[in-house]
C-alpha positions in Angstrom: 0.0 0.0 0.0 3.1 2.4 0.1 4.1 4.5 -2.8 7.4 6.4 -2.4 9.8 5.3 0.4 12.4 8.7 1.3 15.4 8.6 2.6 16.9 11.7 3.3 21.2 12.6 4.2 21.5 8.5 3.2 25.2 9.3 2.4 25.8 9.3 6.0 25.9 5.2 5.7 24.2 4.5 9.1 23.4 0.6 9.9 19.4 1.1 9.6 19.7 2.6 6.4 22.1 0.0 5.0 19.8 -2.6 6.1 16.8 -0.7 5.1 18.3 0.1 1.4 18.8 -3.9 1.1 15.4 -4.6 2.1 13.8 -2.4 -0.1 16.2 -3.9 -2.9 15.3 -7.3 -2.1 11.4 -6.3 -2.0 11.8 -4.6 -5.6 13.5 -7.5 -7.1 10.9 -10.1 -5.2 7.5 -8.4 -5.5 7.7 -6.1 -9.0 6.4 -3.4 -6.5 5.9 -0.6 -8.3 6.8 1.8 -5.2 9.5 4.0 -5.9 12.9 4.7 -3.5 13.6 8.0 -3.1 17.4 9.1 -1.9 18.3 12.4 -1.1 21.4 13.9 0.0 23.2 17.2 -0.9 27.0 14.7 -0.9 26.3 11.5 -2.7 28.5 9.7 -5.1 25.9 9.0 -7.0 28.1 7.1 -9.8 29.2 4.9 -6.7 25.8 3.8 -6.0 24.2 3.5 -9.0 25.4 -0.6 -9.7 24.0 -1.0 -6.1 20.9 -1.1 -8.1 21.3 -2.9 -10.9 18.1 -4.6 -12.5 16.1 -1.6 -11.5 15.7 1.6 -13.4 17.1 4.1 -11.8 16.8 8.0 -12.5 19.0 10.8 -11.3 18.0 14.0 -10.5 19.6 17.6 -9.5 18.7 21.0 -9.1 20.8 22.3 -6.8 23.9 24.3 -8.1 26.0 26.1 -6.2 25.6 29.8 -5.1 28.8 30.5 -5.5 32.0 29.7 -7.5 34.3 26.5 -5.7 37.6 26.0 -5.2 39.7 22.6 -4.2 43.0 22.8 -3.2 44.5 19.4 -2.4 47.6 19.2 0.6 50.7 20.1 -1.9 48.8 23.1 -3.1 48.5 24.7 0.5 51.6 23.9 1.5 53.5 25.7 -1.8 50.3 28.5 -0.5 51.8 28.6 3.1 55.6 27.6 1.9 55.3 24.0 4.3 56.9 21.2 2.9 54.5 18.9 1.9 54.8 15.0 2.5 53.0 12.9 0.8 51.4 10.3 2.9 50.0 7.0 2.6 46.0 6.2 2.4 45.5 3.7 5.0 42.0 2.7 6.5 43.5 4.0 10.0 45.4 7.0 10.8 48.9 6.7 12.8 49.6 9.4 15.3 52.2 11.5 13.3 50.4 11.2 10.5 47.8 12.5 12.7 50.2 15.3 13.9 51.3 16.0 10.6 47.9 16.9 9.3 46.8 19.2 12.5 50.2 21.2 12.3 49.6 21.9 8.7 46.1 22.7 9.5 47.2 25.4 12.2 49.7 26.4 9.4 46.8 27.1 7.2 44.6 29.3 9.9 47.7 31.4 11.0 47.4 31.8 7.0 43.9 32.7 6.8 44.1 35.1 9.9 45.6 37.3 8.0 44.0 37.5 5.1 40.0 38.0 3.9 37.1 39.8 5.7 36.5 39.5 9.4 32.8 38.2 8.4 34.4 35.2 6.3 34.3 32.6 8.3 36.4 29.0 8.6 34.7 25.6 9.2 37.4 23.1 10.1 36.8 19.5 10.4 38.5 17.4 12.9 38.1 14.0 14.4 36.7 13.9 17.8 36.3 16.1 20.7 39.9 15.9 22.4 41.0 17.3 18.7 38.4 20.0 19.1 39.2 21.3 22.3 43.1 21.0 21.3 42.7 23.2 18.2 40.5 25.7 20.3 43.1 26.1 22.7 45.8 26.8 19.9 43.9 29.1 18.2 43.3 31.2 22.0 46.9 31.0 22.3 48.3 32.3 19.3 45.3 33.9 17.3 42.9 35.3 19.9 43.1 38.8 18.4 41.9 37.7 14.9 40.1 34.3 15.0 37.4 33.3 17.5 37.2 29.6 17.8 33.4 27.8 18.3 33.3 24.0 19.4 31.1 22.2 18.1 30.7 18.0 18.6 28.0 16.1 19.5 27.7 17.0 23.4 27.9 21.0 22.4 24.1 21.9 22.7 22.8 23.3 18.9 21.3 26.7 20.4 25.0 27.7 20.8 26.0 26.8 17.2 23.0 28.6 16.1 23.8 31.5 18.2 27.3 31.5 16.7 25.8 31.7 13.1 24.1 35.0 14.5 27.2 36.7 16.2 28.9 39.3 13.5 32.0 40.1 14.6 33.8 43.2 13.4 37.2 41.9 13.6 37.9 38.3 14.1 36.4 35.2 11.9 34.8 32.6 13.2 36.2 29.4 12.9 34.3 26.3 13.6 35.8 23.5 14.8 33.6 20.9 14.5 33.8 16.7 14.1 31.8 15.3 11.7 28.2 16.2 13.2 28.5 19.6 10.8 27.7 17.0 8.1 24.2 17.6 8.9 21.8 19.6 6.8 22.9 23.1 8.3 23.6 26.0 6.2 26.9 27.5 7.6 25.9 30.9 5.7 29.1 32.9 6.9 31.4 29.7 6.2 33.9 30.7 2.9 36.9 28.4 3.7 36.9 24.5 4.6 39.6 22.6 5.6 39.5 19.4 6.1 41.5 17.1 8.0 40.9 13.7 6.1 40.0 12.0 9.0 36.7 10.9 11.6 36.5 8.9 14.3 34.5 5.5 13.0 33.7 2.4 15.3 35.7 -0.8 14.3 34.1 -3.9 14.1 35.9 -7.3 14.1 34.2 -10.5 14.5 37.2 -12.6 15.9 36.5 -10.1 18.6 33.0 -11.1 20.0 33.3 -7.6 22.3 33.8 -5.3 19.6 30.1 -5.9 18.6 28.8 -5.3 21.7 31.1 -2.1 22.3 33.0 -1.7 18.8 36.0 0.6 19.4 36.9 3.8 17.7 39.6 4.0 15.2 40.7 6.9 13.1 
């Protein structure tokens, strides 16, 4: 008796819409339904998931384009930008420490960089993984840059009336700089945000099913 199933921000890749995705698969395939599955998200790949459904027609539609022109610049660009040497570095499924310490020192590089340089309303969203990294980077940025960038935590235990109060708050002087984990992924317009930087890296639970614990309480890895 259902028509459309939505799934809204399903890039996000939680276990109930992985399991819900495969059941509605399996009940397209099975049934001929002719109820259609709707995905929405603003960060798909959508050329990644489009095999996911083969032997089903699948459509693709967009009409969002950006506001505003966009810019990439990948690690050896900003670091010719900042005049860092730049080390390439190895993808791996987990991050090691200095790699780790690699990326945050060339991140702090990048706001003394950005301090400078811009209007005060421009602000900076910077993602980081986890909440130790978040208050780490806020008490860098009150050490060395207090006078022209005005750090706002933001992880999950940070209560959303303060973010949203941030987004207000015009300051005449200083920019903003978020420093958020990977909760700013959700459908919030940052309207004052002009530069990202992003660290590469989240925080993810590890599952491994030699270990019987790690399903109960999977640990987190970078």
């Amino acid at each position: 008796s259902y028509t459309h199933f939505i799934i809204d921000e399903f890039h996000e890749r939680q276990p109930d819409v992985e399991v819900m995705l495969a059941l509605l698969k399996l009940a397209k395939l099975k049934t001929k339904s002719n109820f259609k599955i709707i995905l929405m998200s603003a960060s798909a790949e959508v050329h990644e998931w489009r095999p996911y459904f083969e032997g089903l027609k699948v459509g693709v539609y967009s009409t969002c384009k950006p506001r505003y022109p966009v810019y990439e610049y990948y690690a050896e660009e900003v670091c010719r930008m900042i005049g860092a040497f730049h080390q390439p570095t190895e993808v791996k499924p987990v991050v090691d420490s200095l790699s780790l310490k690699n990326r945050l020192f060339l991140i702090k590089q990048l706001l003394a960089f950005l301090a400078t340089r811009g209007d005060a309303q421009h602000s900076i969203l910077v993602f980081l993984p986890g909440r130790t990294i978040v208050e780490q980077m806020a008490t860098y940025i009150e050490k060395n840059h207090s006078s022209q960038l005005e750090a706002v935590q933001w992880y999950r235990d940070v209560e959303l009336d303060r973010i949203a109060a941030a987004f207000k708050r015009t300051n005449a002087t200083r920019k903003k700089v978020y420093l958020a984990t990977d909760i700013a992924e959700v459908s919030i317009t940052l309207p004052d945000v002009v530069f990202v930087i992003d660290s590469g890296t989240t925080k993810k639970p590890r599952i491994d099913e030699k270990v019987r614990n790690t399903v109960v309480f999977p640990p987190l890895e970078l």
